[in-house]
C-alpha positions as CSV (number, residue, x, y, z in Angstrom):
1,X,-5.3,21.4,-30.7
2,X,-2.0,22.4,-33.3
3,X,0.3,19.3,-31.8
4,X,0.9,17.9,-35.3
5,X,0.5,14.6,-33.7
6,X,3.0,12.1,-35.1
7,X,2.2,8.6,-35.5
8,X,4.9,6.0,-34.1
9,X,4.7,2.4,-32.4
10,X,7.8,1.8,-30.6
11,X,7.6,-1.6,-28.5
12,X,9.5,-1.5,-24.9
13,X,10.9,-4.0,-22.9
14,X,8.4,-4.9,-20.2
15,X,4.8,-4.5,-19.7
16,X,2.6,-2.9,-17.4
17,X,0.7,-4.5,-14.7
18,X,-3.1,-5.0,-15.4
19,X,-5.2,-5.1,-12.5
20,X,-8.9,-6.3,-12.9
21,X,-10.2,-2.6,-12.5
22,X,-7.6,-1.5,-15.2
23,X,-3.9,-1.2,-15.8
24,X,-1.4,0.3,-12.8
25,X,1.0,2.5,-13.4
26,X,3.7,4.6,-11.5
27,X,4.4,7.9,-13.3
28,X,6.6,10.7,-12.2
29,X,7.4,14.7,-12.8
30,X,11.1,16.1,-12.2
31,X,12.6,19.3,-13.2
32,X,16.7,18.2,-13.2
33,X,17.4,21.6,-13.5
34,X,19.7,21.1,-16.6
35,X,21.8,18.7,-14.4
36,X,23.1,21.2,-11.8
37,X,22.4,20.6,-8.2
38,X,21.6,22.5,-5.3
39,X,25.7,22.7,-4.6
40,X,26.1,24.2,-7.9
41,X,28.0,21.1,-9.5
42,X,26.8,19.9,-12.5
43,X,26.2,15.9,-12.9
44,X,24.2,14.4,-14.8
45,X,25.0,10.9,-13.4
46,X,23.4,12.0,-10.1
47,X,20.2,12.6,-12.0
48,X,20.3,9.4,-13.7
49,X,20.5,7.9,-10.3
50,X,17.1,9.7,-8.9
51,X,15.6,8.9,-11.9
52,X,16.1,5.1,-11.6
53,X,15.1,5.2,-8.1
54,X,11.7,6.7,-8.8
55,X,11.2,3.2,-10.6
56,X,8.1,4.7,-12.5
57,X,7.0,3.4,-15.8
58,X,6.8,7.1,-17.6
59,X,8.7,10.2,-16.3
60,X,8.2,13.8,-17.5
61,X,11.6,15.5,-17.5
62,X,11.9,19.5,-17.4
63,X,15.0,21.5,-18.2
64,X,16.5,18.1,-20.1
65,X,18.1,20.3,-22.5
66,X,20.5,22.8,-22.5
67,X,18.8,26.6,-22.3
68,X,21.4,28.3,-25.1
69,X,23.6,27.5,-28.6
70,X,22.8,24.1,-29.7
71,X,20.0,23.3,-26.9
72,X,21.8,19.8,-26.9
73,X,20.5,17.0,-24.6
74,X,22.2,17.1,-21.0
75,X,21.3,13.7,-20.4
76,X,23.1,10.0,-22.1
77,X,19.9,8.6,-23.3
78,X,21.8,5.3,-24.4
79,X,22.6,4.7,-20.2
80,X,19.5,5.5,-19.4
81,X,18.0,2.3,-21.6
82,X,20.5,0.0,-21.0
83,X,20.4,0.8,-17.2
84,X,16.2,1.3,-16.6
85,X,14.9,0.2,-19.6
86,X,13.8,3.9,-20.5
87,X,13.1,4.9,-23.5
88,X,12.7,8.9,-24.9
89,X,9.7,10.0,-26.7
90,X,11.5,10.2,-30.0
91,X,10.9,13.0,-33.0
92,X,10.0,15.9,-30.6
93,X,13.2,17.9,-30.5
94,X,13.2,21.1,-32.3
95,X,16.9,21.2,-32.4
96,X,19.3,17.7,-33.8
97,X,20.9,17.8,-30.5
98,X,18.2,18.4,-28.3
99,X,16.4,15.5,-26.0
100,X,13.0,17.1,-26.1
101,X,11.0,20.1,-27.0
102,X,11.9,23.3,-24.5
103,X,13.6,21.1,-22.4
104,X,10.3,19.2,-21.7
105,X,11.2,14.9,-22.2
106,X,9.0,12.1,-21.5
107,X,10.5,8.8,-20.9
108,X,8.6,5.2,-20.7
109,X,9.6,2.1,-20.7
110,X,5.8,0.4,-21.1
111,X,3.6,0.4,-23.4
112,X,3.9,1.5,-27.2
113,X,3.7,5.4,-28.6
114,X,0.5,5.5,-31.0
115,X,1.1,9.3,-31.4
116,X,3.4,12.3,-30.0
117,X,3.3,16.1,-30.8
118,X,4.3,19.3,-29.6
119,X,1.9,21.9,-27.9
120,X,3.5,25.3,-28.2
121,X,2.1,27.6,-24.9
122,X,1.6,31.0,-25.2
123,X,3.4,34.0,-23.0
124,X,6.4,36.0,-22.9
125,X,8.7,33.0,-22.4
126,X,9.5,30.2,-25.1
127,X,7.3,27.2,-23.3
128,X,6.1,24.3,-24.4
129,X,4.6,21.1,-23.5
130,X,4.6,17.2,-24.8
131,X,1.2,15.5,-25.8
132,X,2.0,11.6,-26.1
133,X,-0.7,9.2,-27.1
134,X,0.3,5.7,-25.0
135,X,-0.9,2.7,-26.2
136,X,-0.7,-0.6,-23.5
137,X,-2.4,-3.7,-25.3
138,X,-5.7,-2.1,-26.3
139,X,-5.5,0.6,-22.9
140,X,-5.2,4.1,-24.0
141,X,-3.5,6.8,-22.2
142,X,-2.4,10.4,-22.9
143,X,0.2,12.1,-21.2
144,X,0.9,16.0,-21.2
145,X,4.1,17.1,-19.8
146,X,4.2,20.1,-19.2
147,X,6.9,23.3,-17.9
148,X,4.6,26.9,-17.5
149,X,5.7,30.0,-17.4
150,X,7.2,31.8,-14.0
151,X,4.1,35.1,-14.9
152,X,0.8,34.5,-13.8
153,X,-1.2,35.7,-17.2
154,X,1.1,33.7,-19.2
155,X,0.3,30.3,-17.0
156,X,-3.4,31.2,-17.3
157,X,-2.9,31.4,-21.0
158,X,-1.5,27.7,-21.3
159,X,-3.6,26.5,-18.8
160,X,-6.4,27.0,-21.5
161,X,-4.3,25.4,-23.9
162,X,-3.5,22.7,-21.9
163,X,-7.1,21.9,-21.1
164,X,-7.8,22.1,-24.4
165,X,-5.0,19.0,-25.1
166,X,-6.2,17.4,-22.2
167,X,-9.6,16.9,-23.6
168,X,-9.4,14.3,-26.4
169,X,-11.6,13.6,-28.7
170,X,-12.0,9.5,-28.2
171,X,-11.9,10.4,-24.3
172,X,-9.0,8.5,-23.4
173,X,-7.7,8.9,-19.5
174,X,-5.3,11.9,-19.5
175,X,-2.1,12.6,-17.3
176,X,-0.6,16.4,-17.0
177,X,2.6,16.3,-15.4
178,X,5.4,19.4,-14.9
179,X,6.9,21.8,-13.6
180,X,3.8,24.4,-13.0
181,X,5.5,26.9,-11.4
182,X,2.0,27.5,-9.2
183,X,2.5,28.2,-5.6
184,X,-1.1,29.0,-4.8
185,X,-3.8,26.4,-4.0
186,X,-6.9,29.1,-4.1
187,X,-9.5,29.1,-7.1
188,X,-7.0,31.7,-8.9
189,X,-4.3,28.8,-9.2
190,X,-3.3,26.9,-12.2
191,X,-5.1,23.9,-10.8
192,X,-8.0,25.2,-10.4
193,X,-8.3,26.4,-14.2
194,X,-8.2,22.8,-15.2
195,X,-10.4,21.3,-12.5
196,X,-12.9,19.4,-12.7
197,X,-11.3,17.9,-15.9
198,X,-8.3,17.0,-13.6
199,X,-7.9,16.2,-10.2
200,X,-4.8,16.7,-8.6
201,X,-2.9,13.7,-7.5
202,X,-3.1,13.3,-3.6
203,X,-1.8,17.2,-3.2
204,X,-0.3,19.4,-3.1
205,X,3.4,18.3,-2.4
206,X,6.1,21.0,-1.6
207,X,8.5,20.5,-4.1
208,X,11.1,23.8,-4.3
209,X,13.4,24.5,-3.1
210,X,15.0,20.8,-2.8
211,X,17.0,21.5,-0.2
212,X,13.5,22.6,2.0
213,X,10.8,22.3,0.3
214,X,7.9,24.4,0.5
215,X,6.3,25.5,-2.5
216,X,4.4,23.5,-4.5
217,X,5.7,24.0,-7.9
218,X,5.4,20.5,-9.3
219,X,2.0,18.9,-9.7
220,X,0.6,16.1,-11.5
221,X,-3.2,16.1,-12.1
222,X,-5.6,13.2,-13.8
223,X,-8.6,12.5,-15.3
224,X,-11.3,11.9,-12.5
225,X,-11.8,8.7,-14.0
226,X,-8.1,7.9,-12.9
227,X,-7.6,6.3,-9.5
228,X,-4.5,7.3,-7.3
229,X,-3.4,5.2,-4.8
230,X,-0.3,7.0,-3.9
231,X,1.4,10.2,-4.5
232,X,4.6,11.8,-3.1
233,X,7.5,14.5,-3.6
234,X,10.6,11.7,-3.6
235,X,13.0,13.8,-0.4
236,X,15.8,11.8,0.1
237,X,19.5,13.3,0.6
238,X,20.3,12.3,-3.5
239,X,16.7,14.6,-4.1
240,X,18.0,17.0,-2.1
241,X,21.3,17.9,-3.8
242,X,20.8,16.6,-7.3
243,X,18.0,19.6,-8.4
244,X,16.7,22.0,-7.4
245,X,13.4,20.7,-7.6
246,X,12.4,16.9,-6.2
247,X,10.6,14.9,-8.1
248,X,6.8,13.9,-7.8
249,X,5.5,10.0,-8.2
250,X,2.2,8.7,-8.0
251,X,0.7,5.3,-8.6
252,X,-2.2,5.3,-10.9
253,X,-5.0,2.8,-12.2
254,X,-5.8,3.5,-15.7
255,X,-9.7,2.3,-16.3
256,X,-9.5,-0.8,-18.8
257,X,-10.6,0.4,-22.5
258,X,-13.3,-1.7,-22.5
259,X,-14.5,-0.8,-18.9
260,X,-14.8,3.4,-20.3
261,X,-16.8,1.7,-23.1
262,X,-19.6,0.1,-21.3
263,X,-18.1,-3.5,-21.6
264,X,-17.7,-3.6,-25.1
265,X,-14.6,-5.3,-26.7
């Protein structure tokens, strides 16, 4: 896997709950939609809003960055800390003014990053994804965030890429998370390309449009060895008008390190 993982061990604010089966953690997906909502206004304070609400402890972000020029962040990073305690997966960005890589951000605000890199995905389109190596006091984690491409043989393309990132090599628990652009839920699907080695979170959840969902765009999909407790497209009348998209959150239990390992310290 070409991510040019990036060693880094940034310390946040607060940590996450360990349970005696493992660690639990709320993680969400959201396409902001580059800030513009479904009444065509464009407010990125709106977004901030939903994203504090969602009250998850890592948040994949697509369309975070501007599409032309510059690609500059739409988002004030600095509010977002000071207000949620969020922090951005740093030294991603393509671009100097750019949040994230092909619009694609993760947030978190437990837990340390032990490694980051970018995962370029093949197709017609520019796509890419964010593989982040999550460290939480000995509890590995990876997260893939993830935007595919709108043509089928492109997503089937970075679906094998994907499953390729999503398969690392000290078998630490994986989270994919985005903005999948797959409607279907038959065996030809996105999903099913990367079953068994992920299991969809409690869905599918209609997602698009905001306004009435009914398409499942958005997905978020774990390691089997992941336990879900809860999972949900976030509709509320802020979801509805701040993207196009509404966001997804699930509540996960991450098996303790020591647990995967048979016991052993």
């Amino acid at each position: 896997m070409a991510t040019n993982m990036a060693r880094k061990a940034d310390d946040v604010s607060r940590p996450a709950s360990v349970l005696p089966g493992g660690m639990s953690l709320t993680v969400a997906s959201y396409n902001i939609h580059k800030c513009v909502g479904t009444d065509g206004v464009f407010d990125p304070m709106r977004i901030k809003h939903v994203i504090l609400s969602l009250d998850a402890d890592i948040v994949a972000l697509q369309e975070a960055d501007a599409r032309f020029g510059d690609r500059r962040g739409l988002l004030d990073l600095e509010v977002l800390l000071n207000s949620g305690g969020y922090r951005a997966v740093a030294n991603v960005g393509s671009r100097d003014m750019s949040h994230g890589w092909h619009g694609n951000v993760v947030l978190y605000r437990t837990g340390a990053v032990h490694a980051s890199g970018r995962l370029k995905l093949p197709g017609i389109e520019p796509r890419g994804a964010l593989v982040v190596d999550f460290d939480h006091d000995g509890d590995p984690l990876r997260v893939i965030a993830v935007h595919l491409g709108l043509l089928r043989r492109s997503r089937t393309k970075q679906a094998l890429r994907i499953l390729d990132a999503a398969q690392p090599d000290d078998g630490r628990p994986v989270i994919v998370m985005g903005d999948m652009n797959e409607w279907r839920t038959n065996g030809h699907s996105v999903v099913s390309q990367l079953s068994p080695h992920l299991v969809e979170a409690g869905g599918p959840h209609a997602s698009f449009p905001a306004r009435y969902p009914f398409l499942p765009l958005d997905r978020i999909m774990v390691s089997p060895a992941v336990d879900v407790s809860a999972a949900e497209a976030v509709d509320t009348p802020l979801t509805r008008v701040a993207s196009d998209h509404l966001p997804l959150r699930a509540v996960v239990t991450i098996p303790a390190a020591r647990a995967r390992h048979g016991g052993a310290a």
